[in-house]
N, CA and C atoms as a LAMMPS dump frame, in Angstrom:
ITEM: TIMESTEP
0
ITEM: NUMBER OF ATOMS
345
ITEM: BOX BOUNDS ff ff ff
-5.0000000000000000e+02 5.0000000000000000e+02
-5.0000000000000000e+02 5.0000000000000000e+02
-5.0000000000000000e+02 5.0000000000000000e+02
ITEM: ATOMS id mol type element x y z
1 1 1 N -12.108 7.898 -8.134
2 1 2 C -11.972 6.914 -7.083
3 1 3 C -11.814 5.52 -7.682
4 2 1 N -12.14 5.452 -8.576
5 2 2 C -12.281 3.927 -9.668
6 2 3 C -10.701 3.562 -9.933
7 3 1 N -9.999 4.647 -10.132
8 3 2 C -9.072 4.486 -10.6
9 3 3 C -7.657 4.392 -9.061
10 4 1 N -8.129 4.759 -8.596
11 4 2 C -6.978 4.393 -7.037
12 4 3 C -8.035 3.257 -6.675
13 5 1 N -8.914 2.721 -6.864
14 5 2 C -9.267 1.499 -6.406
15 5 3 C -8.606 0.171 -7.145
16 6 1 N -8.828 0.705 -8.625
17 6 2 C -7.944 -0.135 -9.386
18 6 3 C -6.436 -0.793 -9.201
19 7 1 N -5.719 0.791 -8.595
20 7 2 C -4.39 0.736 -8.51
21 7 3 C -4.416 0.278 -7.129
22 8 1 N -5.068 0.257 -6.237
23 8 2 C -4.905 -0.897 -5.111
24 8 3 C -5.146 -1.857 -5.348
25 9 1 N -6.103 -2.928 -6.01
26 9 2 C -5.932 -4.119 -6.265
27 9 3 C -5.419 -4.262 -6.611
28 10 1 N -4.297 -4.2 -8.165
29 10 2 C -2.879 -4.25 -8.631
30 10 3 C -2.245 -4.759 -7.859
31 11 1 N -1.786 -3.489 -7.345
32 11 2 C -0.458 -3.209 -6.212
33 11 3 C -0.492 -4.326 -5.265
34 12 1 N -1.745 -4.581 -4.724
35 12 2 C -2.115 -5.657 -3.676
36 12 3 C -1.785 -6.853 -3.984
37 13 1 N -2.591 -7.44 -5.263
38 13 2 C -2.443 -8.785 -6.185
39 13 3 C -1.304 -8.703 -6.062
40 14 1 N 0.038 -7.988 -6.516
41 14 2 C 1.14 -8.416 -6.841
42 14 3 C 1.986 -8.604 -5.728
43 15 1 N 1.243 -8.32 -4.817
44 15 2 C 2.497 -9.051 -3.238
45 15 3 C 1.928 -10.598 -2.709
46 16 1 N 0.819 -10.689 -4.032
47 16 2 C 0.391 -11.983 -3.862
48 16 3 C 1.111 -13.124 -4.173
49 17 1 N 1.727 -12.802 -5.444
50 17 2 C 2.497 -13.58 -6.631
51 17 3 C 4.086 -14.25 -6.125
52 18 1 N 4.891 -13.267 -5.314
53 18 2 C 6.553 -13.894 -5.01
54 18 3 C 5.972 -14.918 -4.01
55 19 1 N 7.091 -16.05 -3.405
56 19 2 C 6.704 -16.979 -2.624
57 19 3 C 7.217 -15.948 -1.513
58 20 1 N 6.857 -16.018 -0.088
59 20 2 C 7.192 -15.216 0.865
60 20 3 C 8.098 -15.941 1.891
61 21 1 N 8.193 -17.568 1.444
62 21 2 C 8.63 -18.126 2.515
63 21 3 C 7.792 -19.336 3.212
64 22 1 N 7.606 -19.395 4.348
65 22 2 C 7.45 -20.297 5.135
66 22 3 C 5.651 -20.122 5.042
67 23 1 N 4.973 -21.052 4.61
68 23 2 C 3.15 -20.743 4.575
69 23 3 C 2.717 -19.924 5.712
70 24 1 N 3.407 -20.57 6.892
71 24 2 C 2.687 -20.789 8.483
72 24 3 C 2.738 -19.287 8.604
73 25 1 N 3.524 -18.615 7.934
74 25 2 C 3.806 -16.993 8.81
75 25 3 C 3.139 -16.204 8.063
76 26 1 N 2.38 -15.084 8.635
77 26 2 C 1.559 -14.508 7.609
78 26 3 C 2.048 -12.994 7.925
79 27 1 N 2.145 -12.427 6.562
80 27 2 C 2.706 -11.203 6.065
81 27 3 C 1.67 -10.498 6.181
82 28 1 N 2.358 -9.059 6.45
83 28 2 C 1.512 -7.96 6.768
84 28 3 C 1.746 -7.219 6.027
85 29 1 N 0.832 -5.99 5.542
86 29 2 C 1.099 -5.109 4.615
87 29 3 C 0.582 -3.55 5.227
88 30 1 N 0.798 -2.481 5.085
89 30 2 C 0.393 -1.616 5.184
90 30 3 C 0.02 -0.22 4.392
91 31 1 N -1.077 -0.169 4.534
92 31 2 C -1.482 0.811 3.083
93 31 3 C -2.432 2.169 3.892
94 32 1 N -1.471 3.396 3.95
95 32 2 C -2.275 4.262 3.953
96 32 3 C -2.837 4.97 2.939
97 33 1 N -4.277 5.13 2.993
98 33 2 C -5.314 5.496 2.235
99 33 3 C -5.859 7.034 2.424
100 34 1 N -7.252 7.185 2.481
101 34 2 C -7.206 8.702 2.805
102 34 3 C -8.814 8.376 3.461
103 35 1 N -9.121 9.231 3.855
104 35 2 C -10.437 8.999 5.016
105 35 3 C -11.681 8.965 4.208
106 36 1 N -11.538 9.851 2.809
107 36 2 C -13.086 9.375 1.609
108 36 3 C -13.287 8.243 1.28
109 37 1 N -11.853 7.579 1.021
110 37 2 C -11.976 6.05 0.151
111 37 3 C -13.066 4.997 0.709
112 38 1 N -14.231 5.131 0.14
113 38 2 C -15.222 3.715 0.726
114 38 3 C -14.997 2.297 0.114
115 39 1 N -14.615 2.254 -0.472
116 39 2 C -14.235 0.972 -1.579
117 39 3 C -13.065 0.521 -0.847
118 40 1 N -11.937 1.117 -0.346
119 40 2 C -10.864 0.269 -0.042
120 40 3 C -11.348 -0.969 1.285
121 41 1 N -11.542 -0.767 1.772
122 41 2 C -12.129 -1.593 3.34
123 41 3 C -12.769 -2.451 2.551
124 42 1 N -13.744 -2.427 1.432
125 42 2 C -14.028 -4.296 0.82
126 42 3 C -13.14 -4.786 -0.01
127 43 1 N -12.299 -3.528 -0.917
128 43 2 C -11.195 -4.397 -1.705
129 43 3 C -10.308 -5.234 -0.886
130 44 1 N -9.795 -4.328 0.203
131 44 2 C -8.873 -5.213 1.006
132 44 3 C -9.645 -6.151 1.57
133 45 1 N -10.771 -6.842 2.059
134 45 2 C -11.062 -7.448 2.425
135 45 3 C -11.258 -8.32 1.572
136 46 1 N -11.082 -8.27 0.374
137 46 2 C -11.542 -9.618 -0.683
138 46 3 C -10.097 -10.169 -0.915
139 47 1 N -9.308 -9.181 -1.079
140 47 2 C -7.907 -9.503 -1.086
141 47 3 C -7.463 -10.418 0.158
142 48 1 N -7.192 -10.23 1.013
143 48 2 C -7.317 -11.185 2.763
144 48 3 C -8.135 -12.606 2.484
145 49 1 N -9.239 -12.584 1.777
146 49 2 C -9.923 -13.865 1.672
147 49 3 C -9.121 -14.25 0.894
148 50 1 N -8.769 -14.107 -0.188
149 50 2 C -7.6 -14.573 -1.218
150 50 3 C -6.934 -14.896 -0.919
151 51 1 N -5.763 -13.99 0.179
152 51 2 C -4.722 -14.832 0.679
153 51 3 C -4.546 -14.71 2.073
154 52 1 N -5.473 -15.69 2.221
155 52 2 C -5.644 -16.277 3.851
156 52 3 C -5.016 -17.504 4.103
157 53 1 N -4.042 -18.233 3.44
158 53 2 C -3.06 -18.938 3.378
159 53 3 C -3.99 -20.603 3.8
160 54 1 N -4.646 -20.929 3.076
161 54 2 C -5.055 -21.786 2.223
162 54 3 C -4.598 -22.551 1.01
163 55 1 N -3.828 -22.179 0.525
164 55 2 C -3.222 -22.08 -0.906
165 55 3 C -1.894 -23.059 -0.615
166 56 1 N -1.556 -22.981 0.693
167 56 2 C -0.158 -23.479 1.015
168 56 3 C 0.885 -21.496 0.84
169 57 1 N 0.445 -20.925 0.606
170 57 2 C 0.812 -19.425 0.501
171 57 3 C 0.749 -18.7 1.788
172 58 1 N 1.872 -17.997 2.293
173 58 2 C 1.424 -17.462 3.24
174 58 3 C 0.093 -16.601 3.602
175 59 1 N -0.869 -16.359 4.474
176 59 2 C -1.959 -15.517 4.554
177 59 3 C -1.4 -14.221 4.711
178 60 1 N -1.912 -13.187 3.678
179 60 2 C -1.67 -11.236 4.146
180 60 3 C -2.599 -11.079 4.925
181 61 1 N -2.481 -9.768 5.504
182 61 2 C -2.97 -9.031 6.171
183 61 3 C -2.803 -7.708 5.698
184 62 1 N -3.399 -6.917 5.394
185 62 2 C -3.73 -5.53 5.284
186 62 3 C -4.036 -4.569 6.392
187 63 1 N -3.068 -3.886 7.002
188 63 2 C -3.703 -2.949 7.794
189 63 3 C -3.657 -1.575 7.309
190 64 1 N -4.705 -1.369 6.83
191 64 2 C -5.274 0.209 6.574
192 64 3 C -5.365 1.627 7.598
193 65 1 N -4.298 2.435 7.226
194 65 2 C -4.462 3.898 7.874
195 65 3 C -4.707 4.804 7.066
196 66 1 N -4.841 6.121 7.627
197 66 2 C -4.925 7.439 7.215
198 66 3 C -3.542 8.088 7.125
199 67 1 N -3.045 8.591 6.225
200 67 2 C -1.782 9.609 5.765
201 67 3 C -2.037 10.594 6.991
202 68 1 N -2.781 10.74 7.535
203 68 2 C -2.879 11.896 9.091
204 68 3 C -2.788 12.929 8.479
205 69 1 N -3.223 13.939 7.325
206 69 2 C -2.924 15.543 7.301
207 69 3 C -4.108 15.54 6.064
208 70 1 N -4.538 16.805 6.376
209 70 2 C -5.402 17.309 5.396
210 70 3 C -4.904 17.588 4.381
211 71 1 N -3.574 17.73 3.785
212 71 2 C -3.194 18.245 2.271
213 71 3 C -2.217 18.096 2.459
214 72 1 N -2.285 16.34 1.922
215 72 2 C -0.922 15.568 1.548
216 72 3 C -0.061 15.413 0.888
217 73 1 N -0.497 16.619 -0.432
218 73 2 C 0.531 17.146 -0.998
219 73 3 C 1.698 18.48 -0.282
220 74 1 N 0.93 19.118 0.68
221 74 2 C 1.825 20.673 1.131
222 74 3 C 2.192 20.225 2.716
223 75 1 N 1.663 18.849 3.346
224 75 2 C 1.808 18.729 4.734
225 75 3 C 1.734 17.236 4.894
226 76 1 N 3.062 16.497 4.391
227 76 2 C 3.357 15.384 4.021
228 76 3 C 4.238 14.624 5.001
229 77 1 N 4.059 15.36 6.814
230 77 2 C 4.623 15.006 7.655
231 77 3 C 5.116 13.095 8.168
232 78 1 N 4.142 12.838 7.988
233 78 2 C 3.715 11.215 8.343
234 78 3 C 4.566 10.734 7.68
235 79 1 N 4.284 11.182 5.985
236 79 2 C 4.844 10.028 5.069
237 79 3 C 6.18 10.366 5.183
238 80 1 N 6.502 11.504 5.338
239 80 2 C 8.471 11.668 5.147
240 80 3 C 8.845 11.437 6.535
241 81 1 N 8.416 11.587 7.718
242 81 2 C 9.073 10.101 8.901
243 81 3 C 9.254 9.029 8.227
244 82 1 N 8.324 8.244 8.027
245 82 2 C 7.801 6.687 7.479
246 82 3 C 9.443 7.114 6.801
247 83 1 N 9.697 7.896 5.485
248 83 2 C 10.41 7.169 4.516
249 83 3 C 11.721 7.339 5.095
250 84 1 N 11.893 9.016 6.057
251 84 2 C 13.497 9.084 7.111
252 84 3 C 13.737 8.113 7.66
253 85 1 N 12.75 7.259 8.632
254 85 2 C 13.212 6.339 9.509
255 85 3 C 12.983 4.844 8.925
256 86 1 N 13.268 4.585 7.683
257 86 2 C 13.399 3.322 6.908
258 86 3 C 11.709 2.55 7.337
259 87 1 N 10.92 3.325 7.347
260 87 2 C 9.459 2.506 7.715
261 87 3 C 7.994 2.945 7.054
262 88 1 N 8.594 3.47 5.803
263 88 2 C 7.33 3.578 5.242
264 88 3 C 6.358 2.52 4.907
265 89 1 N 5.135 3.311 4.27
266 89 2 C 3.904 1.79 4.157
267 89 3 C 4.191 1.36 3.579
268 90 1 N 3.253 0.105 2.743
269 90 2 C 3.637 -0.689 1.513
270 90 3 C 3.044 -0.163 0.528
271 91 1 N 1.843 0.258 0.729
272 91 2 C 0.973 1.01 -0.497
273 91 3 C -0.101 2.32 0.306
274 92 1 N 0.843 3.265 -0.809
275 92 2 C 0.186 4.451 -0.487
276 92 3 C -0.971 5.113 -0.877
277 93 1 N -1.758 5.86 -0.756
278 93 2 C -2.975 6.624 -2.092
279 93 3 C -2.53 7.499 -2.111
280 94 1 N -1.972 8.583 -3.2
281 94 2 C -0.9 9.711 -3.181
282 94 3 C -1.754 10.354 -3.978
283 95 1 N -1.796 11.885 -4.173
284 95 2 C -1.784 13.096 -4.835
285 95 3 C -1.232 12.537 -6.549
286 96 1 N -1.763 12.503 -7.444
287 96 2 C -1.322 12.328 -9.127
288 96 3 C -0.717 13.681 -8.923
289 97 1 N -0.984 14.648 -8.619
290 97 2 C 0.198 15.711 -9.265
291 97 3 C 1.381 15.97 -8.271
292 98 1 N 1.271 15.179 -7.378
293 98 2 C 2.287 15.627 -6.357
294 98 3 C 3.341 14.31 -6.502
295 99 1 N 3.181 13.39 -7.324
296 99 2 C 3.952 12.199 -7.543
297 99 3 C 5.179 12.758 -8.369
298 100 1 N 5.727 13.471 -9.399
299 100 2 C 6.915 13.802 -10.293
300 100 3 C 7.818 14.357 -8.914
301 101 1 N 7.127 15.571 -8.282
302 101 2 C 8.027 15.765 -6.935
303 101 3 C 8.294 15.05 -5.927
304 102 1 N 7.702 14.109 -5.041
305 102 2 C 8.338 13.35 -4.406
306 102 3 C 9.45 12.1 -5.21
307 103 1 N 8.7 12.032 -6.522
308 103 2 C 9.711 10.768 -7.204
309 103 3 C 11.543 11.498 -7.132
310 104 1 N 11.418 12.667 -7.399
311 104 2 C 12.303 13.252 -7.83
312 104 3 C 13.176 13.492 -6.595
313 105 1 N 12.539 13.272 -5.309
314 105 2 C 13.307 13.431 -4.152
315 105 3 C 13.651 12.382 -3.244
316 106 1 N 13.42 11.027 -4.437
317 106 2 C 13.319 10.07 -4.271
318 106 3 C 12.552 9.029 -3.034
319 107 1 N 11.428 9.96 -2.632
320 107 2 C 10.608 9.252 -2.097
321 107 3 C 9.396 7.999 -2.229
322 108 1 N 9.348 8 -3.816
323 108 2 C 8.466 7.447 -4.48
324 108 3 C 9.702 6.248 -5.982
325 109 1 N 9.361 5.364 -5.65
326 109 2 C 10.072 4.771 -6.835
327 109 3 C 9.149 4.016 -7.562
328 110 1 N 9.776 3.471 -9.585
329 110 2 C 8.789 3.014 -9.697
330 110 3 C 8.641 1.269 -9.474
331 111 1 N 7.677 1.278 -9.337
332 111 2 C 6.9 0.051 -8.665
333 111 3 C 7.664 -1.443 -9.552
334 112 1 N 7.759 -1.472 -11.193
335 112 2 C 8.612 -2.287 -11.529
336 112 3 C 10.023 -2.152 -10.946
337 113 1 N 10.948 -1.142 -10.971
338 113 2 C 12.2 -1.153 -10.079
339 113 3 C 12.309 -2.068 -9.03
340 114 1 N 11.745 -1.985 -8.328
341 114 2 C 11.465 -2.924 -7.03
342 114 3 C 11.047 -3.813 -6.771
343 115 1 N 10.132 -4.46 -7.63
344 115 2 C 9.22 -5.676 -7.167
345 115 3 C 10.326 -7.099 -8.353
């Protein structure tokens, strides 16, 4: 758990860093998680104090869901809508062994590529 906590603050911090634009408007993010994670609900919340747009930076927002299926590697319904209908989250908590197969079906890209 240390280690997907880790990789959410990362991931998080770094939508901290580009300018987003206009201060006044505050960006939203969305990160589904999984229903054990106890740590995410204060990480994201320390993150939000961070950038609560104070800074002259726009303020995030984090809204936290559930992937909706018990075994999100074999019943990955939610997330492959999200990625068919151009609306997936921003940050996911994914399966480590189920990541080479979705990358490969290009559901998953890597994170330098894009940012």
């Amino acid at each position: 758990m240390k280690q997907t906590s880790a990789a959410l603050i990362m991931v998080l911090a770094s939508f901290g860093c580009p300018a987003f634009g206009d201060a006044k408007e505050t960006v939203t993010l969305y990160y589904w998680g999984y229903e054990n994670d106890l740590i995410a609900p204060d990480l994201i919340q320390d993150f939000e104090n961070q950038h609560d747009g104070r800074n002259g930076q726009p303020s995030i927002k984090v809204i936290m869901a559930q992937a909706a299926s018990v075994n999100r590697t074999n019943d990955p319904q939610r997330l492959l809508c999200g990625i068919a209908g151009g609306d997936p989250p921003d940050v996911v908590w994914f399966d480590r062994f189920a990541v080479g197969e979705w990358a490969s079906r290009g559901g998953i890209h890597e994170f330098a590529a894009v940012h």
